[in-house]
N, C-alpha and C positions, 0 to 999 in steps of 0.2 A: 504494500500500500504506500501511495506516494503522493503529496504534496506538490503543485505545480510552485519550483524556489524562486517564489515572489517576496520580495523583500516585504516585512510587515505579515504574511500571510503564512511563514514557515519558518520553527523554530524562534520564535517570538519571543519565550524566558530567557533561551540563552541572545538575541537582539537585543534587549533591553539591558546589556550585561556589556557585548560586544558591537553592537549595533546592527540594525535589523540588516542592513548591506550585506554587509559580511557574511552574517547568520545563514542569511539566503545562497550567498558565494557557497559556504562551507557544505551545506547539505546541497546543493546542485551536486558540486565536486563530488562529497560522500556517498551519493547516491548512484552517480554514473560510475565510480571506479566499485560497489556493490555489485551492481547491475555484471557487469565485467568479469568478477570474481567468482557469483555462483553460474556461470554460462554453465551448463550440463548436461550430456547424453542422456540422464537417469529421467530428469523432471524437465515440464516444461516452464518457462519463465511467464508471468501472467504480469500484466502492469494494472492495478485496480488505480486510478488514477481521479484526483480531485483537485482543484474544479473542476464538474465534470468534460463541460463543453473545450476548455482550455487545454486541461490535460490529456482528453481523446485528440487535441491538435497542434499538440506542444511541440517543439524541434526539440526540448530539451532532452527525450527520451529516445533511444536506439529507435529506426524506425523499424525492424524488424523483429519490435516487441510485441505481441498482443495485447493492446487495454481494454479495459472496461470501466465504466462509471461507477466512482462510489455511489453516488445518489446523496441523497438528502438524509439529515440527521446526528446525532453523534457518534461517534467511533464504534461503539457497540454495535448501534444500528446498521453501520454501514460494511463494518466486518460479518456481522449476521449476514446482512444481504449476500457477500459475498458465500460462506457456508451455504445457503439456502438457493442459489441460484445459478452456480455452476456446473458444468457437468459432472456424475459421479466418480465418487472415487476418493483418495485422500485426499486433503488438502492444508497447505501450510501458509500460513501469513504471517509476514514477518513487517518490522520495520526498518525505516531505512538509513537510521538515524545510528546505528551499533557499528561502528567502527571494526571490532572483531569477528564480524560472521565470516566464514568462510567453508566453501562445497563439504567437508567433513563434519560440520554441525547440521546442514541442511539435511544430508546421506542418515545422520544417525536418529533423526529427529522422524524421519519417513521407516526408520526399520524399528523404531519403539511402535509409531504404528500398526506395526506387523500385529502387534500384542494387545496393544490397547487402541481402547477408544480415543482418547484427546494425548495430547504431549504438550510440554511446557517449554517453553526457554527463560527461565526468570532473569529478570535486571537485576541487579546490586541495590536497585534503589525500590524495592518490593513492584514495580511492574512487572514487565514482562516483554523478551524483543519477538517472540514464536509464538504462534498456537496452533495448533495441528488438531484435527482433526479426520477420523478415519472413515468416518461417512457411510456406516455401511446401515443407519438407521438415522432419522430425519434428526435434525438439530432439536432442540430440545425449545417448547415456546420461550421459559425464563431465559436463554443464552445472553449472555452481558446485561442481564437486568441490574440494577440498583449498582452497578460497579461503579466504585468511585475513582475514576481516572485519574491521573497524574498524581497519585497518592501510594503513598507504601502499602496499602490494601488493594491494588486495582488485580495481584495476582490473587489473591484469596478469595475476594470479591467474585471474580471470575472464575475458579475452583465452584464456588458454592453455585453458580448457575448451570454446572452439571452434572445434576443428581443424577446416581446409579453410574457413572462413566467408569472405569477405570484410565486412570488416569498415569502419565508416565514422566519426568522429567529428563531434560538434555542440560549439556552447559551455561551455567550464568554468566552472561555477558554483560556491559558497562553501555548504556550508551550516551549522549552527550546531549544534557538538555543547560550547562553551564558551561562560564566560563573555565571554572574550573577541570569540568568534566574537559574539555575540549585541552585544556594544557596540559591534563595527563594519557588524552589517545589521539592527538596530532597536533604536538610541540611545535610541529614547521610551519603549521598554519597560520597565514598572517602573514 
Protein backbone atom coordinates (compact mmCIF):
# COMPACT_ATOMS: atom_id res chain seq x y z
CA UNK A 1 0.00 0.00 0.00
CA UNK A 2 1.37 3.37 -1.20
CA UNK A 3 0.82 6.82 -0.77
CA UNK A 4 1.18 9.17 -3.93
CA UNK A 5 4.81 11.40 -2.11
CA UNK A 6 3.15 14.54 -2.09
CA UNK A 7 4.65 16.79 0.19
CA UNK A 8 2.19 17.44 3.19
CA UNK A 9 0.03 14.36 2.18
CA UNK A 10 3.00 11.46 3.05
CA UNK A 11 4.74 10.91 6.07
CA UNK A 12 3.53 14.14 7.61
CA UNK A 13 4.82 13.23 11.75
CA UNK A 14 8.08 12.63 10.49
CA UNK A 15 7.41 16.41 7.83
CA UNK A 16 6.70 18.25 10.75
CA UNK A 17 10.16 17.17 12.29
CA UNK A 18 12.05 17.27 8.92
CA UNK A 19 9.95 19.06 6.73
CA UNK A 20 7.07 17.89 4.61
CA UNK A 21 9.64 18.23 1.24
CA UNK A 22 11.87 16.14 2.31
CA UNK A 23 9.59 13.68 4.04
CA UNK A 24 7.95 13.28 0.66
CA UNK A 25 11.75 13.01 -1.15
CA UNK A 26 12.57 10.28 1.55
CA UNK A 27 9.42 7.82 1.08
CA UNK A 28 9.37 8.60 -2.80
CA UNK A 29 13.13 7.23 -2.61
CA UNK A 30 12.04 4.52 0.07
CA UNK A 31 9.42 3.29 -1.74
CA UNK A 32 10.91 2.84 -5.30
CA UNK A 33 14.26 1.21 -4.02
CA UNK A 34 11.34 -1.28 -1.94
CA UNK A 35 9.45 -1.79 -4.95
CA UNK A 36 13.09 -2.95 -6.48
CA UNK A 37 14.16 -5.18 -3.80
CA UNK A 38 11.11 -7.54 -3.34
CA UNK A 39 10.90 -7.92 -7.40
CA UNK A 40 10.08 -11.88 -7.32
CA UNK A 41 9.52 -15.02 -9.20
CA UNK A 42 7.52 -16.50 -6.19
CA UNK A 43 4.71 -13.46 -5.69
CA UNK A 44 3.21 -11.08 -7.78
CA UNK A 45 3.80 -7.31 -6.82
CA UNK A 46 0.34 -5.44 -6.44
CA UNK A 47 0.42 -1.53 -6.09
CA UNK A 48 -2.87 -0.72 -3.92
CA UNK A 49 -2.23 2.80 -4.48
CA UNK A 50 -3.87 6.21 -2.97
CA UNK A 51 -5.15 8.84 -4.13
CA UNK A 52 -6.91 6.95 -5.85
CA UNK A 53 -7.22 8.66 -9.36
CA UNK A 54 -3.42 10.17 -8.87
CA UNK A 55 -1.91 7.05 -7.81
CA UNK A 56 -3.73 4.79 -10.69
CA UNK A 57 -1.77 7.77 -12.99
CA UNK A 58 1.40 8.48 -11.01
CA UNK A 59 4.93 8.38 -13.03
CA UNK A 60 6.19 7.87 -9.72
CA UNK A 61 5.58 4.14 -9.75
CA UNK A 62 7.28 1.28 -12.07
CA UNK A 63 4.84 1.38 -14.92
CA UNK A 64 4.85 -2.33 -15.19
CA UNK A 65 3.33 -2.51 -11.75
CA UNK A 66 -0.22 -3.52 -11.36
CA UNK A 67 -2.50 -0.89 -9.15
CA UNK A 68 -5.48 -0.65 -7.64
CA UNK A 69 -7.50 1.94 -5.63
CA UNK A 70 -7.45 2.12 -2.12
CA UNK A 71 -10.81 3.64 -2.18
CA UNK A 72 -12.35 5.69 0.58
CA UNK A 73 -11.86 5.46 4.30
CA UNK A 74 -9.40 4.77 6.97
CA UNK A 75 -6.48 2.31 6.78
CA UNK A 76 -8.55 -0.54 8.13
CA UNK A 77 -11.15 0.13 5.78
CA UNK A 78 -9.06 0.40 2.83
CA UNK A 79 -6.67 -2.72 3.63
CA UNK A 80 -10.02 -4.70 4.36
CA UNK A 81 -11.11 -3.66 0.88
CA UNK A 82 -8.07 -4.98 -0.37
CA UNK A 83 -8.41 -8.65 1.66
CA UNK A 84 -12.10 -8.80 0.56
CA UNK A 85 -11.76 -7.82 -3.20
CA UNK A 86 -8.86 -9.43 -4.61
CA UNK A 87 -8.52 -12.57 -6.40
CA UNK A 88 -8.14 -15.67 -4.09
CA UNK A 89 -5.46 -16.97 -2.41
CA UNK A 90 -2.85 -15.56 0.12
CA UNK A 91 -2.37 -12.20 0.45
CA UNK A 92 0.25 -9.90 2.17
CA UNK A 93 0.29 -6.05 2.67
CA UNK A 94 3.00 -4.46 3.63
CA UNK A 95 4.10 -0.92 4.13
CA UNK A 96 6.33 1.07 2.44
CA UNK A 97 7.77 3.13 4.91
CA UNK A 98 10.34 -0.17 6.64
CA UNK A 99 13.43 0.48 5.44
CA UNK A 100 14.56 -3.31 6.37
CA UNK A 101 12.12 -5.44 4.39
CA UNK A 102 13.80 -7.58 2.13
CA UNK A 103 12.50 -10.87 -0.40
CA UNK A 104 13.45 -13.31 2.76
CA UNK A 105 10.99 -11.63 5.10
CA UNK A 106 8.33 -11.59 2.22
CA UNK A 107 9.28 -15.73 1.31
CA UNK A 108 8.87 -16.57 5.13
CA UNK A 109 5.85 -14.56 5.83
CA UNK A 110 3.95 -16.56 2.73
CA UNK A 111 5.38 -20.06 4.04
CA UNK A 112 3.98 -19.22 7.94
CA UNK A 113 0.87 -19.03 5.63
CA UNK A 114 1.28 -22.57 4.72
CA UNK A 115 0.06 -23.09 8.54
CA UNK A 116 -1.91 -20.60 9.58
CA UNK A 117 -4.42 -18.37 8.86
CA UNK A 118 -3.04 -14.46 9.38
CA UNK A 119 0.84 -13.73 9.90
CA UNK A 120 2.21 -10.64 11.41
CA UNK A 121 5.22 -8.53 10.90
CA UNK A 122 5.31 -6.39 14.17
CA UNK A 123 7.11 -2.77 14.39
CA UNK A 124 9.23 -1.84 17.37
CA UNK A 125 6.92 0.62 17.98
CA UNK A 126 3.60 -1.87 18.67
CA UNK A 127 2.26 -1.55 14.98
CA UNK A 128 2.97 -3.52 12.43
CA UNK A 129 4.99 -3.24 8.66
CA UNK A 130 2.93 -7.15 7.24
CA UNK A 131 -0.34 -8.78 7.56
CA UNK A 132 -1.00 -11.79 5.63
CA UNK A 133 -3.53 -13.29 5.23
CA UNK A 134 -4.31 -16.92 3.83
CA UNK A 135 -7.77 -16.46 2.59
CA UNK A 136 -8.97 -19.78 2.28
CA UNK A 137 -12.37 -18.55 4.29
CA UNK A 138 -13.94 -14.96 3.90
CA UNK A 139 -12.23 -12.06 6.14
CA UNK A 140 -13.93 -11.81 9.14
CA UNK A 141 -16.94 -8.66 9.27
CA UNK A 142 -14.93 -7.07 12.61
CA UNK A 143 -11.28 -7.08 10.40
CA UNK A 144 -9.54 -3.72 11.68
CA UNK A 145 -12.46 -2.63 13.63
CA UNK A 146 -11.85 -0.32 16.62
CA UNK A 147 -7.96 -0.52 15.87
CA UNK A 148 -6.31 2.37 17.06
CA UNK A 149 -3.79 3.21 14.59
CA UNK A 150 -0.46 4.92 14.86
CA UNK A 151 -0.42 3.67 18.41
CA UNK A 152 1.58 0.95 20.35
CA UNK A 153 -1.82 -1.08 20.35
CA UNK A 154 -2.63 -0.91 16.46
CA UNK A 155 -0.86 -4.72 16.45
CA UNK A 156 -3.01 -6.02 19.31
CA UNK A 157 -5.99 -4.18 18.32
CA UNK A 158 -5.62 -5.98 15.09
CA UNK A 159 -4.85 -9.41 16.79
CA UNK A 160 -8.37 -9.13 18.42
CA UNK A 161 -10.36 -8.55 15.08
CA UNK A 162 -9.49 -12.14 14.22
CA UNK A 163 -11.27 -14.25 16.34
CA UNK A 164 -10.64 -18.18 15.84
CA UNK A 165 -7.53 -17.39 13.20
CA UNK A 166 -4.50 -18.94 14.00
CA UNK A 167 -2.23 -16.70 13.85
CA UNK A 168 1.67 -16.69 13.18
CA UNK A 169 4.52 -14.20 13.56
CA UNK A 170 7.64 -13.14 11.05
CA UNK A 171 10.56 -10.48 11.88
CA UNK A 172 10.07 -7.19 13.70
CA UNK A 173 11.05 -4.43 11.74
CA UNK A 174 11.61 -0.57 12.54
CA UNK A 175 10.03 1.64 10.39
CA UNK A 176 10.43 5.59 10.05
CA UNK A 177 7.74 7.76 11.14
CA UNK A 178 10.70 10.31 12.86
CA UNK A 179 13.34 12.08 12.71
CA UNK A 180 14.94 10.02 14.75
CA UNK A 181 13.78 6.96 13.25
CA UNK A 182 15.16 8.02 9.89
CA UNK A 183 18.81 8.82 11.57
CA UNK A 184 19.08 5.54 12.61
CA UNK A 185 17.82 3.55 9.20
CA UNK A 186 19.24 6.04 6.60
CA UNK A 187 22.13 8.36 8.10
CA UNK A 188 22.96 9.54 4.33
CA UNK A 189 19.61 10.84 3.90
CA UNK A 190 19.61 14.43 3.41
Amino acid sequence: MVKEPRPGRVKTRLGHEIGMIDAATWFRHQSCDLLRRLRDPRWELLLAVTPDKDGLESRVWPVDLPRVAQGHGNLGTRMARQFRTLPRGPICIIGADIPGIRRHHIARAFDRLGNFDAVFGPATDGGYWLIGLKRTKPAPPSLFRNVRWSTQHALADTIATLPSHRIAMVATLDDVDTAADLARHAPSFG
